[in-house]
C-alpha positions, 0 to 999 in steps of 0.5 A, a space after each residue: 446566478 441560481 444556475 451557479 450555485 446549482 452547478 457549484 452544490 453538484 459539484 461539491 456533492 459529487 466531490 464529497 462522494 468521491 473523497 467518500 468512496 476513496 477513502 471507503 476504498 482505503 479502509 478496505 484495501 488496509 483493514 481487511 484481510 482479503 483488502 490487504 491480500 489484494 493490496 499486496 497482489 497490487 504492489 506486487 505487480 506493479 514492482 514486477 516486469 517482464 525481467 523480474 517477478 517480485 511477489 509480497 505476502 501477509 501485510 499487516 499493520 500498515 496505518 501504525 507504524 509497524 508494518 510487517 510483510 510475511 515474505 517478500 521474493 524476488 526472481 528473474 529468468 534463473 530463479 529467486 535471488 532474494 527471499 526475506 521473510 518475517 520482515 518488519 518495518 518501523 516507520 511514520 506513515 505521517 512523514 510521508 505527508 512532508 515528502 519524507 520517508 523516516 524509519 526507525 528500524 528495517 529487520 527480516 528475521 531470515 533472507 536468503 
């Protein structure tokens, strides 16, 4: 019985040092600049493919609600297709714990 309860303290030790690190991580992903440039480099390639390119830049504000992305540009073999600048994205990143996505307003303030 001692020998459970020390397999079980390991683990939750090693549990709580992982939720720690995890959220250690999350901070610095979010609340850093360099974190929030490499986030964007992050979400960048994985929503790029051998076909497209997408690359997003200057994120901010992601925990409150505010969310506003520098630029966002997609591109395949001939070139850009899409450029949105300034873009803005008012939202509830609490929804998303209940599987909903729920936003109030989507704006860039020019694209091309």
């Amino acid at each position: 019985m001692k020998t459970f309860w020390r397999i079980l303290r390991i683990f939750l030790y090693t549990l709580l040092i992982v939720v720690a690190a995890a959220v250690g991580a999350l901070v610095v992903l979010t609340k850093t600049e360099s974190g929030r440039d490499n986030l964007a480099g992050m979400i960048s390639n994985l929503a790029s493919s051998d076909e497209r390119k997408v690359t997003v830049s200057g994120i901010d504000g992601i925990w409150s609600g505010a969310l506003r992305l520098d630029h966002i540009v997609v591109e395949d073999r001939g070139g850009p297709w899409l450029v949105a600048r300034k873009v803005a994205l008012d939202w509830s990143p609490l929804a998303l714990l209940t599987k909903n996505f729920s936003a109030d307003r989507l704006a860039c303030r020019r694209g091309g």
